[in-house]
N, C-alpha and C positions, 0 to 999 in steps of 0.2 A: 545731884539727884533731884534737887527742888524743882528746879525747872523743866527736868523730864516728868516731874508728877500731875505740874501744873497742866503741860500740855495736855496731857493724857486726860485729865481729868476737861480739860476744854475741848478737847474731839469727841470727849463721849457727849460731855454736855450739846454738844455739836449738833452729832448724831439726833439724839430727842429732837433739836429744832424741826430736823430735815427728814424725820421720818413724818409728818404732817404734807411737805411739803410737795412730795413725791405726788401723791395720790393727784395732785391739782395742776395738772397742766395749762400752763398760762394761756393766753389768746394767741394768734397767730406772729401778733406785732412783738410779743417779750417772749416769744420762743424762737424768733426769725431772723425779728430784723433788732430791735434794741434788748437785745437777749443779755443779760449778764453772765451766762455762763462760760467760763472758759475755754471750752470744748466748741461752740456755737462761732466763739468770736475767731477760735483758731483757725474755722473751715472761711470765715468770712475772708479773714488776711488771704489765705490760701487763694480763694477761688479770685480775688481782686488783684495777687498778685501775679496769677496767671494771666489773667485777660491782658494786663499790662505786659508782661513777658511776651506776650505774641502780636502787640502791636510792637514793643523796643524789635524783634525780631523782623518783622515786615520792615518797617523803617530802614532796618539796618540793611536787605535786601534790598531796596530801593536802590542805595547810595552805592550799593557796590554794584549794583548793574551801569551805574553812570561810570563806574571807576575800571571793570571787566571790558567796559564796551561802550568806549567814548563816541564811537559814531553810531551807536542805534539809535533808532526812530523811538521812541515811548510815548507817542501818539496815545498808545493803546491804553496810558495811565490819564489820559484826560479825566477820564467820566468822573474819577478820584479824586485827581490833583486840580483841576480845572487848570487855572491861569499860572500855574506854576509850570504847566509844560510851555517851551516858548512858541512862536509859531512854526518853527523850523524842525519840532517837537525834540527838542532836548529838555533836561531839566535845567531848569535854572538855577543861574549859581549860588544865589543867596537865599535858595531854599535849602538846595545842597548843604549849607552849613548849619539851618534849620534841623535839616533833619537829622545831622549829625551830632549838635547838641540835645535836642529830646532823648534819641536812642541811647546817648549818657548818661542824661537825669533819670531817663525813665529804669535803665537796668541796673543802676548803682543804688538808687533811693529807692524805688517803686517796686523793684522783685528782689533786689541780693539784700536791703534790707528790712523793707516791714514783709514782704513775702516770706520771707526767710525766717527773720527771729521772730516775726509779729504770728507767723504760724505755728512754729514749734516749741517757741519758749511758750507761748499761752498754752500750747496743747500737751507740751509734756512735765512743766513747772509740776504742775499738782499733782498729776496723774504719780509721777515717779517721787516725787520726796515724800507721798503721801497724804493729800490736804483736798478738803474737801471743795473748794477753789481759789482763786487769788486771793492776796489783803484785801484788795477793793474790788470789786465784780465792777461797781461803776464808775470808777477811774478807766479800769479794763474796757470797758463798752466806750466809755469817751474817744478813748485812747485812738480806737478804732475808727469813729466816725470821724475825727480830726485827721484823721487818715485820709476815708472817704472823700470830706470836706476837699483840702489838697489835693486829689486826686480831680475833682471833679473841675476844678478851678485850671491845674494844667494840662487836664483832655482841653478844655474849652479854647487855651493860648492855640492852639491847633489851626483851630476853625478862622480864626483871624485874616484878616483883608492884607494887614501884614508880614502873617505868617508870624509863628514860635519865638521863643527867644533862639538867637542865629549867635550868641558868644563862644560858643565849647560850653561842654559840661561844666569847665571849673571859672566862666565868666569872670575871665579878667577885666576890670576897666585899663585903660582909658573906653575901650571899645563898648563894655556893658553900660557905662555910666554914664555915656551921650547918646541920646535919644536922637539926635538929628546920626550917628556914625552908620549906620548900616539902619534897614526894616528888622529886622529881628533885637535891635534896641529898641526899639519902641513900645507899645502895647506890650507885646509877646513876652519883653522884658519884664517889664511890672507885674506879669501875672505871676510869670515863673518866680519873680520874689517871692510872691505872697505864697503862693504854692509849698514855698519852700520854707517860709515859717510858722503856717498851719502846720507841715511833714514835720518839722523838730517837735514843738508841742507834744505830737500826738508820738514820738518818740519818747519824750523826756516821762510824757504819763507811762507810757509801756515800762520804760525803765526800771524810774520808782517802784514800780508793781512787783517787778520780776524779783530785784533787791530783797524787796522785805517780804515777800511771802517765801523764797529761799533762805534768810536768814530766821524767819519766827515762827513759821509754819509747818518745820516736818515734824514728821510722824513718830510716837514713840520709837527710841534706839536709831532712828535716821542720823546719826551724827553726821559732820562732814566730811569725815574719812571713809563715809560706805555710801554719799553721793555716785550716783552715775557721773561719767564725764560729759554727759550732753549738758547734765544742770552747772559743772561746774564751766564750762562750756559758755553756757547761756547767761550765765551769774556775770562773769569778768566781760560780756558785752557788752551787758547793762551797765558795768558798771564806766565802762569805757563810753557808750552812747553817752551817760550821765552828765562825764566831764569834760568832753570833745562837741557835742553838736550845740552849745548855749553860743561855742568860738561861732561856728560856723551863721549864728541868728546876730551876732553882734556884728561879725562881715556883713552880713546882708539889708540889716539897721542905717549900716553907716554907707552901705551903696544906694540906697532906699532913700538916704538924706541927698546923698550929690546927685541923686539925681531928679528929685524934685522938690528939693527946699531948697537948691545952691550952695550948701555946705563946697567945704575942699578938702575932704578925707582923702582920696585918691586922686585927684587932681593936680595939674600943676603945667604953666608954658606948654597949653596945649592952642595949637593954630591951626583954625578951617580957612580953606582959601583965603590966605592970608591975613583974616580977620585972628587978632589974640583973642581967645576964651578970659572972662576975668577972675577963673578959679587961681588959685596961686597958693603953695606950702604942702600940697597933698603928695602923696604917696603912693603910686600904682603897688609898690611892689608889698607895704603894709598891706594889701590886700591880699596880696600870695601868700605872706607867711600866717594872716589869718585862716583863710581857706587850709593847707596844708594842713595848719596845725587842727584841723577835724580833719581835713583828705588824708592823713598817715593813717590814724586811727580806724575810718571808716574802712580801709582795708582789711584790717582786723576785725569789725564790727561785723563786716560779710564773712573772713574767715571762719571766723573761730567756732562760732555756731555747726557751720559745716565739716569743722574737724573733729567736732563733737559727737556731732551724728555718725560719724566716719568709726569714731573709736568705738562705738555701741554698737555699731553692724558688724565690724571686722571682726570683736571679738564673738558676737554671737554664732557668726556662720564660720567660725574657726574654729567654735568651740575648745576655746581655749582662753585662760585668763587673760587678759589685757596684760603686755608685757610693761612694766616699769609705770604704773597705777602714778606713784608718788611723783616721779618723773616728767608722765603725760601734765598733772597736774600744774605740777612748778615751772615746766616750759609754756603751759598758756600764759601762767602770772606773769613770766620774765616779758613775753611776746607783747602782753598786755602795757606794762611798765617802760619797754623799751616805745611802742608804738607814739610816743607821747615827746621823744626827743629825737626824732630822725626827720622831722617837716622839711628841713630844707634841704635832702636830695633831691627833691624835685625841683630846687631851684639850683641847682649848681652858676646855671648861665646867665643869672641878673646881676650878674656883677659883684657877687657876694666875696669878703674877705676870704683869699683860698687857706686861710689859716681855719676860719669857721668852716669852710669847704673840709678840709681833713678831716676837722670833729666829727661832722656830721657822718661823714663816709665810714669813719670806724665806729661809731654808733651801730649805722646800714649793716656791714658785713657782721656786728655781732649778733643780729638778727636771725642769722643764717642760724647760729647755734642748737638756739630751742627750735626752730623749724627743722635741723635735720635730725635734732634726739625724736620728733614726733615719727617724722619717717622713719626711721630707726628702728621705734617702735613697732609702728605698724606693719613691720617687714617681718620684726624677729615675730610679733603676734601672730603673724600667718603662717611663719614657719613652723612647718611637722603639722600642722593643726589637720582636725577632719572637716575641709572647706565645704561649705555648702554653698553654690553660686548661683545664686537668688541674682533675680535682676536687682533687687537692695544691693549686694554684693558686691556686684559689679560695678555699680554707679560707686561707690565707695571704695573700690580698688582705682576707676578711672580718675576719680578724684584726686588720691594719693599723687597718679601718674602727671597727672595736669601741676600739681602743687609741685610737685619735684623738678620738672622740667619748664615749667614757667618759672619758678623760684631761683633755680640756676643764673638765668638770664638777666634777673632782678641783681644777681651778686658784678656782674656785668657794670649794671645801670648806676651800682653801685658807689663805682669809682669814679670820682669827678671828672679823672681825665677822659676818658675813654664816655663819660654821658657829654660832654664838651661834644662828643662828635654826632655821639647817636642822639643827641635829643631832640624830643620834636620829629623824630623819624616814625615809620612803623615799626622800626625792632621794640619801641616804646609799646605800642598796639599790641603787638604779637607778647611783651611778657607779659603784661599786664591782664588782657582779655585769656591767658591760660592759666595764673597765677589768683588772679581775684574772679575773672566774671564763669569762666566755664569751670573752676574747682569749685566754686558754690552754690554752681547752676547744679554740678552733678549731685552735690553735697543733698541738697534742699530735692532733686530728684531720688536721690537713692532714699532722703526720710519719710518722703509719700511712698514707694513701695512697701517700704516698711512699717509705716506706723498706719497705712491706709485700712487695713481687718482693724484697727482699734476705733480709726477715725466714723469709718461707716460700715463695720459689721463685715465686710464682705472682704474677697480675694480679688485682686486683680489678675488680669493672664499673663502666665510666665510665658508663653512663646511670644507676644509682642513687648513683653519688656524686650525682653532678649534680641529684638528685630530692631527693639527702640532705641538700647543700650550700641548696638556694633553699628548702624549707620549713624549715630551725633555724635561717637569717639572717633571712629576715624575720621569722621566730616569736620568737629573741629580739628583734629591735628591738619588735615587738608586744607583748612584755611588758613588758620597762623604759626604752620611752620614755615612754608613758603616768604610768609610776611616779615621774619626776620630775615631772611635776604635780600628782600628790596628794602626794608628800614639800614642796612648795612650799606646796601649803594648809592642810600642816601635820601632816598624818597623821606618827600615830607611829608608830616600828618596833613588830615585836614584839604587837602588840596584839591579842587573841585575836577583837575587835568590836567593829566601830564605830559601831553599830544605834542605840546609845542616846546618843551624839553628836547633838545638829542641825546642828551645823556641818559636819559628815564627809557629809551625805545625799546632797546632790549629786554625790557622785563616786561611789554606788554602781555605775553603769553602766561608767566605768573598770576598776575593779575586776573586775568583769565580764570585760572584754576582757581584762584581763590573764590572769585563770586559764584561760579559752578557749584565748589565745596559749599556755599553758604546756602544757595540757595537748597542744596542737597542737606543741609543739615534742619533748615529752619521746615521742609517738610516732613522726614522724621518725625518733631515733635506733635502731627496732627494725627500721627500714630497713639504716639502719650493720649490725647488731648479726650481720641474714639477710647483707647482701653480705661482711662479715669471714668470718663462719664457711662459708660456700659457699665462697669464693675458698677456703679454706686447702684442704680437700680436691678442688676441682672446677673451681675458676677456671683458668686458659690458662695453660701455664708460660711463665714469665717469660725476656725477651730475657736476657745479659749484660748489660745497660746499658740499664734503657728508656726512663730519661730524656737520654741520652745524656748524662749528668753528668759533671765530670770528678775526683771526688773518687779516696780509693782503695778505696773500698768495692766500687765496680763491677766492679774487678778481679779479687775474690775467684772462687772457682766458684757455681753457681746456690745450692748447696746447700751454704755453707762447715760443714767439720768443724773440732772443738778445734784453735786452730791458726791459724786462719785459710784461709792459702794454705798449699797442697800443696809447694811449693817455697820459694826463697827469699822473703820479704818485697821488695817492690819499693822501690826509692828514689826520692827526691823528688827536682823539676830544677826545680818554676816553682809558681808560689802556686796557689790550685782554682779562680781566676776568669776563665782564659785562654779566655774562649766569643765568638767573628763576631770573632775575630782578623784584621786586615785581610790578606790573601796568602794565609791558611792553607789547607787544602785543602778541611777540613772547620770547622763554627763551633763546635768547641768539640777543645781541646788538654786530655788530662788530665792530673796532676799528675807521673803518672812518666814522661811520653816527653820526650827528652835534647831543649836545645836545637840539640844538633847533627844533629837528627834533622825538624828542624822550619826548616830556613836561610830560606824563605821569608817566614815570618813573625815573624823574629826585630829587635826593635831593636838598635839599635846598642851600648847597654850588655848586650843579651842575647846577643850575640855575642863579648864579651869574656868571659861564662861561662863557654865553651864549651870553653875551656884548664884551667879549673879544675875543671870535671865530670870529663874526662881524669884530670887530676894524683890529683880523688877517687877515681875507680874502680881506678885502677893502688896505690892506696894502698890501697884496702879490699883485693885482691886479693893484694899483701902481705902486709898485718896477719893476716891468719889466714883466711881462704877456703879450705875445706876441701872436695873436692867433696863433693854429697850422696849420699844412699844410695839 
């Protein structure tokens, strides 16, 4: 009870600061751009993490136009690409592989995870556990510009004479770590390092943040058993970002050394035209199991967030409690815990002991467990419910369907023998881009239609969601279902053409479809791109409540300033899942109305509460309640 008093007594004391506050609207520069508010920095991540999404998108069309349609002319990308189309106007190969590592870093780092968590964990942290904003507003603001920062540094790897870094996303050496191996080691290399340990930093701040203002900061009766699952969600990110991306600054530290101090961390008997290198003792494959061991995690890092959001849409437009609360819970922790000892299925084929090969693989398949109690879940939550299908909704049931049918494919990938044949193919692309990059594109979609009346006041249009939602579901299963059929016949990643293959000929028409579907999908999102920015200025203002949710976000005013609520912080009485309560008045109870205020729809251990909400408020009201101003 002490420390429910304390709180109580430091939100109100809070309160007093921030009623001064209000009144004085900062200048343009600390309400815009080095804004400390929560709210401010959420829409930053977002709107930085879009523009990024639609160049990894562009990009990504590029490459599959080379790959659809090996003999077309793309002359017509000069004005663009300049010296990258050759004279005979194809693209060139070694930008080819350019552009296929950017459109990696860029969708994995740059939109599934500061877009992702860097928008929703800032913008619904405080808003739902009740706080008036982060531990640190300016860790928060740092957070973001070390965002920025990286961001700014690997647009700029772009513009180079040499072109990007050209390794793959997960820049292996020997290849990364010789600046003379390919153009896309050189410059482009170095930048996308630096790039990439500005990007941890300004994670490790976000982190930190997210940690302890979930842990110190809710609201009177907020316990963590009446947590939403978006926070509990957003919590085991963080806390997984915490312990997984320092791995991934120490890989990049000690590639950072071989490659311009001469170190021989990853090096070793390596010979250019015959000349020996005099690196010698290093270790390419130390380098895999560094990287991995963040690359396991960060797949979770982009999930989970989006499962989170998943479980707070389903249950609201189902109107119906979240089935198995404790459950949803305990399967993120285990998915969290497990994420940290399964690194080297991704390496099955470096030659690893196949005894450590087995471990790893029955680690892998126990994975499956907590990912199909979540489905589970979210199935039996939908069933009987009264569905409302919001284009939120939607993008959160296509979510589910992407998670369940990429996930499958992963239990495949799973077993060493059978990744022995597939790896390195596209059936690798096709689980992976349906399991991590398009369930959390939809995840991170379905949370802007949703949380958008909170974010800027206003409604977005349901009939372009809806137009937005059915051409990027079908359009991706149009592109990587097909793609694990030619990952099956054997096609390999990465490969700039496959013309002079006879075995690859027959699936030229596939191929086909797929860049068709891509290119059908990525303009869809200019759909998204018109109905966001029209709604922000022009769209309907938004009810209090329009999904009649019962969190405490809803409570706030249309348009919350620094602060939150104008008044005191409300308290919590009942968990956010109280929605078609049997007695109730209405189907859904939100999280601060008193059970004593609610006697009809109360059970019987919720009436024994009812003494003890009393005993809290006459205590809080003691402890320091001071009126406001």
């Amino acid at each position: 009870m002490a420390t429910t008093d304390i709180h109580a007594a430091q939100h109100v004391h809070s309160h007093d600061e921030h009623g001064h506050d209000e009144h004085h609207a900062g200048n343009f520069w600390t309400k815009y751009i080095f804004s400390e508010d929560h709210k401010v920095i959420a829409k930053q991540y977002l709107i930085t993490g879009m523009l990024w999404a639609l160049l990894g998108g562009i990009l990504s069309v590029i490459f599959r136009l080379q790959l659809g349609f090996p003999d077309m002319d793309v002359s017509w990308l000069r004005p663009v690409l300049g010296g990258w189309i050759t004279e005979d106007g194809k693209l060139d190969p070694e930008f080819y592989l350019a552009l296929v590592t950017m459109h990696g870093t860029i969708m994995v780092f740059f939109v599934l995870t500061a877009g992702l968590s860097g928008t929703f964990s800032n913008f619904l942290i405080p808003l739902q556990i009740g706080a008036r904003d982060m531990a640190s507003g300016f860790m928060n603001m740092l957070s973001y510009w070390f965002f920025f920062a990286s961001s700014v540094v690997m647009f700029s790897s772009l513009f180079l004479s040499t072109g990007p870094a050209a390794g793959g996303w997960t820049i292996y050496p020997p290849l990364s770590a010789l600046p003379q191996a390919i153009q896309g080691s050189g410059l482009g290399m170095t930048l996308w390092l630096i790039a990439m340990a500005l990007f941890i930093v300004s994670t490790l701040l976000g982190g930190i943040n997210y940690i302890t203002t979930v842990i110190n900061l809710r609201t009177r009766g907020m316990s963590f058993s009446r947590l939403p699952l978006t926070i509990w969600a957003f919590f085991f990110t963080a806390i997984i970002g915490l312990l997984s991306f320092p791995v991934l600054f120490a890989a990049a530290l000690l590639l950072i050394f071989d490659r311009s101090f001469g170190t021989s961390f990853y090096l070793s008997d390596i010979y250019i035209g015959g000349e020996a290198l005099p690196n010698v003792g290093g270790s390419p494959i130390l380098f895999q199991h560094l990287f991995w061991f963040l690359g396991h995690p960060e797949v979770y890092i982009v999930l989970l967030p989006a499962l989170g959001i998943t479980s707070e849409i389903i249950a609201t437009n189902s109107r119906k409690p979240i089935f198995g609360y404790k459950a949803m819970v305990g399967s993120m922790l285990f998915i969290a815990i497990l994420s940290f000892v399964v690194w080297a299925h991704h390496m099955f084929v470096t030659g690893m002991n196949p005894f450590l090969g087995s471990i790893f693989m029955l680690l892998t398949l126990i994975i499956a467990v907590p990912s199909a109690v979540k489905i589970f879940n979210y199935v039996t939550t939908l069933w009987q419910g009264n569905i409302r299908f919001t284009p939120a909704m939607l993008f959160s049931i296509g979510m589910v369907s992407f998670f369940l049918t990429g996930g499958i494919t992963g239990i495949f990938l799973g077993n060493s023998a059978i990744d022995i044949q597939l790896h390195d193919t596209y059936f690798v692309v096709a689980h992976f881009h349906l399991v991590m990059g398009s369930a959390s594109f939809f995840g991170m979609l379905a949370g802007i239609y949703h949380w958008f009346p909170k974010m800027f006041g206003r409604m977005m249009d349901r009939r372009l969601g809806y137009i937005h939602f059915w051409v990027t579901f079908v359009g991706v299963y149009l592109v990587f279902f097909p793609m694990h059929y030619i990952g099956i016949a054997g096609f390999p990643r990465r490969y700039y053409s496959f013309t002079n293959f006879d075995a690859f000929s027959g699936f030229s028409d596939l191929n086909q479809l797929v860049s068709i579907a891509a290119i059908l999908t990525l303009s869809a999102q200019f759909i998204f791109l018109f109905n966001f920015v029209y709604s922000i200025f022009r769209g309907r203002l938004a009810p209090p409540n329009p999904w009649k949710s019962n969190t405490l976000e809803w409570t706030t005013p249309r348009f919350p300033q620094h602060g939150n609520w104008p008044g005191e912080i409300p308290a919590v009485y009942r968990w956010p899942y109280d929605y078609s309560k049997p007695g109730a008045k209405e189907d859904y109870i939100p999280q601060h109305i008193p059970y004593s205020e609610t006697p009809e729809s109360n059970l019987p251990h919720e009436n024994e509460l009812i003494k003890l909400e009393t005993d809290q408020a006459s205590g809080h009201v003691q402890e320091g309640h001071r009126p406001a101003h």
